[in-house]
Structures are given as C-alpha cells and as structure tokens.
C-alpha positions in Angstrom: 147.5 -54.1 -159.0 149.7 -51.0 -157.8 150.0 -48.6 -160.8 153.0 -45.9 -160.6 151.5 -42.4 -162.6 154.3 -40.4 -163.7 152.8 -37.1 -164.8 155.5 -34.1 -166.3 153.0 -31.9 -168.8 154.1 -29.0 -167.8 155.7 -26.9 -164.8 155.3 -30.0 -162.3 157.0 -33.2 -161.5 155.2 -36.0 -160.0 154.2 -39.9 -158.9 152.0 -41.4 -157.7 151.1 -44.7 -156.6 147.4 -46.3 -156.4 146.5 -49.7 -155.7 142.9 -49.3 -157.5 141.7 -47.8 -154.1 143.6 -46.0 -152.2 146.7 -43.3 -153.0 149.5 -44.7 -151.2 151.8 -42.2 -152.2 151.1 -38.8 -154.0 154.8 -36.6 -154.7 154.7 -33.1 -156.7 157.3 -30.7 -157.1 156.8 -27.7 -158.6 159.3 -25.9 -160.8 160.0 -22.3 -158.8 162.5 -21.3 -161.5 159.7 -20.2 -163.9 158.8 -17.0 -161.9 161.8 -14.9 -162.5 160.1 -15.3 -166.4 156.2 -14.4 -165.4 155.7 -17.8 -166.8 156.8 -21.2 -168.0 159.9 -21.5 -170.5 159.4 -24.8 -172.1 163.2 -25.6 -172.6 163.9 -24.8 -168.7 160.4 -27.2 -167.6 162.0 -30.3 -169.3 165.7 -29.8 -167.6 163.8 -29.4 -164.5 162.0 -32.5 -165.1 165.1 -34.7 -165.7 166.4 -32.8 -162.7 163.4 -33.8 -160.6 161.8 -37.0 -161.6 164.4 -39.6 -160.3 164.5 -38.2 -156.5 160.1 -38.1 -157.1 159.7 -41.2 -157.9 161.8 -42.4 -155.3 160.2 -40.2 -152.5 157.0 -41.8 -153.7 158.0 -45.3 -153.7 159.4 -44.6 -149.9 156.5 -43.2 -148.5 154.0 -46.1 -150.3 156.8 -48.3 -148.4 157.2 -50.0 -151.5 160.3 -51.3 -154.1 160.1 -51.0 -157.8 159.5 -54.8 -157.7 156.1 -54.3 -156.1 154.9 -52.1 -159.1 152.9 -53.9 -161.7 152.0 -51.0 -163.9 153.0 -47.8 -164.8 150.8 -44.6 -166.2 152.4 -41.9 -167.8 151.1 -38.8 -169.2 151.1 -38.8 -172.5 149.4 -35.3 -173.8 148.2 -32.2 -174.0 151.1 -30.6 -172.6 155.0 -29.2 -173.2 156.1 -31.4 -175.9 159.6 -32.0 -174.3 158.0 -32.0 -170.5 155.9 -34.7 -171.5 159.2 -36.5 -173.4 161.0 -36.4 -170.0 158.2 -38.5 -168.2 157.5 -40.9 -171.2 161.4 -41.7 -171.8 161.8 -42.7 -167.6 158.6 -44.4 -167.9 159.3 -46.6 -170.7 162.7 -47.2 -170.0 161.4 -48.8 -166.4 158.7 -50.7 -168.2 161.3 -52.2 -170.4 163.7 -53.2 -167.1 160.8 -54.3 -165.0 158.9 -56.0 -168.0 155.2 -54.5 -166.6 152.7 -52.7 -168.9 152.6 -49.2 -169.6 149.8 -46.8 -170.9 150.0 -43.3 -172.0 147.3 -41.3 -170.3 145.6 -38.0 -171.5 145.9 -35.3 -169.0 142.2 -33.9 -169.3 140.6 -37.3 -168.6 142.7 -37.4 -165.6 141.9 -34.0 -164.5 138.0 -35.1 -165.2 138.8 -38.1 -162.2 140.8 -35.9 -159.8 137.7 -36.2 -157.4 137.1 -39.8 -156.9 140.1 -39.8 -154.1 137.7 -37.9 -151.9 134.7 -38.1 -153.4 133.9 -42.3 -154.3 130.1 -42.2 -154.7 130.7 -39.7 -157.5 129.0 -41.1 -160.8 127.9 -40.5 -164.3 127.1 -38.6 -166.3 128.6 -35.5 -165.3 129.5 -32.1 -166.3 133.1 -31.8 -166.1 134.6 -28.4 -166.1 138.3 -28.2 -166.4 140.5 -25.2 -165.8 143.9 -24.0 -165.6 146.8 -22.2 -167.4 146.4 -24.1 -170.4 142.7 -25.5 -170.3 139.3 -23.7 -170.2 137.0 -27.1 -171.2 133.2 -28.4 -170.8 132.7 -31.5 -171.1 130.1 -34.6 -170.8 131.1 -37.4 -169.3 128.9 -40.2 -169.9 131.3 -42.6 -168.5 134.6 -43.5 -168.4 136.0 -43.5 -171.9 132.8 -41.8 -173.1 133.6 -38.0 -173.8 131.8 -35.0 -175.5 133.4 -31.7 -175.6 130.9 -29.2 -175.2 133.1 -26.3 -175.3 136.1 -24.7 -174.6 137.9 -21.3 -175.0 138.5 -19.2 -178.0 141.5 -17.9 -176.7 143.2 -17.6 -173.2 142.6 -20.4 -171.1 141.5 -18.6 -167.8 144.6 -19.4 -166.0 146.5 -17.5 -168.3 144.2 -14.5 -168.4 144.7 -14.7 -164.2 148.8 -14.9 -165.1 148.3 -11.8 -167.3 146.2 -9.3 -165.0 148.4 -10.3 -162.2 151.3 -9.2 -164.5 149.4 -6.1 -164.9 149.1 -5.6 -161.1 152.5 -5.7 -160.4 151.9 -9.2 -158.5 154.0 -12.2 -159.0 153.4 -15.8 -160.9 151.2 -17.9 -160.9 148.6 -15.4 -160.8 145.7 -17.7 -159.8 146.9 -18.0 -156.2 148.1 -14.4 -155.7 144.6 -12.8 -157.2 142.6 -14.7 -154.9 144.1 -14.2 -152.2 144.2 -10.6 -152.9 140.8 -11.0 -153.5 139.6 -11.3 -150.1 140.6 -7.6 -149.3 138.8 -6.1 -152.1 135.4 -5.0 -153.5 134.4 -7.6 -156.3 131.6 -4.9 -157.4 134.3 -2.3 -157.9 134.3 -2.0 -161.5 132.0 -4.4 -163.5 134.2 -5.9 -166.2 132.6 -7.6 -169.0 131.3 -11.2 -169.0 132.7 -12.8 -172.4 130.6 -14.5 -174.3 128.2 -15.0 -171.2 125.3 -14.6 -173.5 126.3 -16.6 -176.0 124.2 -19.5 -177.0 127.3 -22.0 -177.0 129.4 -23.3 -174.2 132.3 -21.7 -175.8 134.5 -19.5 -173.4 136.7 -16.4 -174.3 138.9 -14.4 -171.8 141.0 -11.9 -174.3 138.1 -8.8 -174.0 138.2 -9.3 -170.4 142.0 -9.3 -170.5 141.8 -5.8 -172.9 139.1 -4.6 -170.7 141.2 -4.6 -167.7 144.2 -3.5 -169.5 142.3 -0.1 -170.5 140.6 0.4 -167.3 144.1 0.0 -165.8 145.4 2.8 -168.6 143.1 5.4 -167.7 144.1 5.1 -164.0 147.2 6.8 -162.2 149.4 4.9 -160.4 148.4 6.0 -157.3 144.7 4.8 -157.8 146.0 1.3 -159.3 148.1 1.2 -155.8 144.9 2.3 -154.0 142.4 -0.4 -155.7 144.7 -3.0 -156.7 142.4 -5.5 -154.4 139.4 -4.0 -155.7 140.5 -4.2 -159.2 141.6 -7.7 -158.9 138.3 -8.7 -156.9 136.2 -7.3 -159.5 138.5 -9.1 -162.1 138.2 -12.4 -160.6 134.5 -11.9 -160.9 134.1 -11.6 -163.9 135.8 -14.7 -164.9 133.6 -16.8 -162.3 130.5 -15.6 -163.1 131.3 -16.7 -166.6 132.5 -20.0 -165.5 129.8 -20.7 -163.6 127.3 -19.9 -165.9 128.2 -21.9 -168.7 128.9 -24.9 -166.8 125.6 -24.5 -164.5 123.5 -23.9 -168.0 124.9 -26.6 -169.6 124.2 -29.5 -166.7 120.1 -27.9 -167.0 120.3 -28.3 -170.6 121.6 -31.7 -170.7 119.4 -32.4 -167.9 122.3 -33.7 -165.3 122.9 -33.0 -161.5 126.4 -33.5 -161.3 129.5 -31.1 -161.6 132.7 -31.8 -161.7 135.4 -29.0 -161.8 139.6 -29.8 -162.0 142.2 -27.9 -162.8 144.7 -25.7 -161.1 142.4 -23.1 -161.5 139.1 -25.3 -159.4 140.9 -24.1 -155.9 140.0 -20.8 -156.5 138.2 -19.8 -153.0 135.9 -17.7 -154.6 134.6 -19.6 -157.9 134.2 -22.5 -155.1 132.2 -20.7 -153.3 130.1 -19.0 -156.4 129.8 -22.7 -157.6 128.6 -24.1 -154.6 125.4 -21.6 -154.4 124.2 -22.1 -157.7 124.4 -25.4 -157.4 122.6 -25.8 -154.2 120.0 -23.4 -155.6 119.7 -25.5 -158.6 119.6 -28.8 -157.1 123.3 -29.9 -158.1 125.5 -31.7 -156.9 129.3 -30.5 -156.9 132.4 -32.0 -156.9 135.6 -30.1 -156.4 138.7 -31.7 -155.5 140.7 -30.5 -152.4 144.1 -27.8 -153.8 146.4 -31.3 -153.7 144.1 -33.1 -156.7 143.3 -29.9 -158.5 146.9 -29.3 -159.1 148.7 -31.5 -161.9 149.5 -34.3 -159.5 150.7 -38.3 -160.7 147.5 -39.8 -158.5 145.3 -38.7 -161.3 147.8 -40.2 -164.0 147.6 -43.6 -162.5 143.7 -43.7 -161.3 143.1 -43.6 -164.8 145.8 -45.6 -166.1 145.1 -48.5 -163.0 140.8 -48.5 -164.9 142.7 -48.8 -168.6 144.8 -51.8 -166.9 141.6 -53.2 -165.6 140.2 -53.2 -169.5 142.8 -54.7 -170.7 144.7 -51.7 -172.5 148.0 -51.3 -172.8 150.6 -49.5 -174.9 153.8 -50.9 -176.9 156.9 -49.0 -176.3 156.8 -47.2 -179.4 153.8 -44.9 -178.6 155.0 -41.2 -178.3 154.0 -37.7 -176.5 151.1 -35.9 -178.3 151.2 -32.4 -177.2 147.9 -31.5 -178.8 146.0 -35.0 -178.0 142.5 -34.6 -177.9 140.1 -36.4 -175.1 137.6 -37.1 -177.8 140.2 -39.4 -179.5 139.8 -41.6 -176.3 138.8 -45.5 -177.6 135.5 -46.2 -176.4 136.7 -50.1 -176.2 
C-alpha cells in the first residue's frame, strides 16, 4: 500500500510517500518569510502553505516515479499545530481522497515525531522513552507500543525551541534560533556562566524554560555591549547548556525509573550537535540505547505523517471526510483499538 503523508502544522510544507518500507519520496519546504518577524505569523504560514503544497506534492510524486493513481492512501496531519496551517493540508487532502475515492486518516503530529527514527533505525522497539522537542513541544513520553501512550511530562511554559528563538533574539542572532546557537556554540565556552537548571531537581518529569530565559536576560542586562559582543559564543554555549543538561536528565532519569533501555528523541530541536552528543554519553554510561533521527526526520517532514498513517491503514482505521483539524489534540486521546 503506498500512503501519501501531507504534513502543514506549522512553518513547513511537505509529502511524503511510504510504501510500508521504504520512503520513496520525502519533499519539505520551509517557509523563509517568517524571519523578517523573529518568528512564525500564523496568517502568513497558511498562505504559504496553499502557496506551497500543490508544487510539494507533485515534486514528491515525481521523484517516487509515481501518478496520483498509484496512491492508495493518504495521511494528513491532523493536530497539534497552527489551526489554519493544519486546515491548508486537511482541505487538499480530503478533497484528493474524495476525487481518487482512497482512505484518509488524520494523524497526530507527536506520535509521528515519536516514529521519526524507524527510517534509519528498523530494529528499534518498545517500550521506549520518547523525548520530543521543538518550537512548540518540550514532551516525555512512554511508549509502550504503537497506539499505547503515557505522557510523563512536558513543559510548564516555553517549549525549548522557543526559549532557543528568544535568547537568540537577545543575542542579536537571526531565526530559528536552534540552528544559529549551536552552531555558535562550537566557538564558545559552555562553562562560561552557569545558568540555572529549571526544575532539574524536581521530582517530576515536568520541564520549565522561562527562569532560564529571565536568567539570561539579566545576565545579559548587567553586561555592556562590548562584553555581550565579546562573549556572545560563550554566553550562548553556556546557554545551550543549560537546557541540555536539563533535557538529558529528565529523560535519562525517567528511562531508570521505568526501568527501559531505549530513548527516543524527535523534534526539530533533536539535531542539536551538542544535546546529541550529551545524550549519547549518558546513555552509553547508563547502558541505553539511543535513537536520534538524522536533521531530515527530526524536522517536521510528511515521511513521518504517512509511516504512521500507512500502520493505522494496516489496522483498519480510517477517517470519514468530516473529521476536522484539532490544534490542541492530545497523543493520549490516541484509540488504543
């Protein structure tokens, strides 16, 4: 069965098509309009996407070398996300379920993100500790299986993509922050300054990024612009620190407590060079083992959209035209049929 995943939460456009074992095509565009603004405007993402998705789709179905009458399925985001980005994929995915008469499933975005590895990684298995990050999500879960979900914890506040998008606005650097930090990173002095660790010590798996946001904003007030200039690597080094050593050990105390040896981290945020390489120690010292998709899966990408949809097929689910976007659809709601 070849499945087409159409996925338009937020800032990207994309399709994919999978074939229930291998990712014959996999097309993202990503909106560059959105950094003149230091971050995404909601009404310009869904123009974008009705700009976008037509030539996507058909770049993806070129380089799969196949027509629209080869597709027997189509997965489309259906939530979290932008409520009218995810309207822009959901209209152009119905509407071609309705011409082509084939099924179509609404797919949550997290679960996706929680299957990003299996492209490169097929003996992974449950359970598993998922850990999923990016401008919008800062979530722990267990995965018991597919379809079998328990949030374990997730941020109070900013999700940790956002607090990278802030301190980079701070720095004077451009959006999205995530790349631009870590890069600049790799020049600086992550023992600098030691920012705080929020909620580190906590006895949840709860996250929270605004104290390390305020603390930085602060340090950065009580330094002259020449000394910002100076240690903008060091600052941002030491930054990025702090928000991996919390990452890491939440998710690394939670797989002890729950007594599991696998990781799994997605997310826009999971190609950070520096929490990979944080991750990866700990988890070797601890036994672990870790799965991180390569920058292509962690980014909001359509393969991921229709992996999942393609194993909803397999069970039999489907959706009737009518379903709609849910832009604050939770993972737990997920049937366990």
């Amino acid at each position: 069965m070849i499945v087409l995943g159409i996925e338009t939460s937020c800032d990207e456009t994309a399709a994919a098509l999978y074939d229930g074992s291998t990712v014959l095509a996999n097309i993202v565009t990503t909106q560059e309009i959105h950094k003149e603004y230091g971050g995404v405007v909601p009404e310009l993402a869904s123009r974008e996407h009705l700009r976008f998705i037509i030539p996507v789709i058909r770049k993806a179905l070129d380089e799969a070398d196949i027509t629209w009458k080869d597709v027997e399925g189509i997965a489309v985001t259906r939530g979290p996300g932008l409520a009218g980005s995810l309207l822009m994929g959901i209209s152009f995915a119905k509407a071609a379920s309705f011409a082509l008469d084939i099924p179509i499933i609404g797919v949550n975005h997290i679960e996706a993100h929680l299957w990003s590895p299996v492209f490169e990684y097929p003996e992974l298995s449950t359970p598993f500790i998922g850990l999923i990050i990016s401008g919008g999500h800062t979530q722990l879960w267990l995965v018991r299986d597919f379809g079998d979900y328990s949030l374990l914890g997730q941020t109070l506040d900013d999700a940790v993509g956002e607090a990278f998008d802030k301190i980079a606005q701070m720095l004077g650097l451009e959006y999205p922050g995530g790349p631009v930090i870590d890069k600049l990173s790799k020049e600086g002095d992550p023992d600098f300054y030691r920012f705080p660790r929020p909620a580190l010590k906590s006895d949840n798996f709860d996250f929270s990024f605004s104290g390390l946001k305020t603390s930085v904003l602060y340090y950065l007030d009580d330094l002259s612009e020449e000394d910002i200039v100076r240690h903008k690597a060091d600052i941002a080094s030491s930054f990025q620190m702090a928000a991996v050593d919390t990452l890491v050990g939440k998710t690394i105390r939670a797989a002890k407590e729950y007594n599991i040896d696998r990781i799994v981290v997605g997310g826009g945020v999971a190609a950070n060079s520096t929490l990979k390489e944080v991750l990866q120690s700990h988890s070797d010292n601890s036994s672990l083992s870790l799965f991180i998709p390569s920058p292509e899966y962690c980014t909001d990408n359509a393969a991921m959209i229709a992996y999942v949809g393609y194993h909803r097929f397999m069970r039999s689910e489907s959706d009737e035209l009518t379903f709609s976007a849910l832009p604050s659809l939770s993972l737990e709601s997920v049937s366990l049929s």
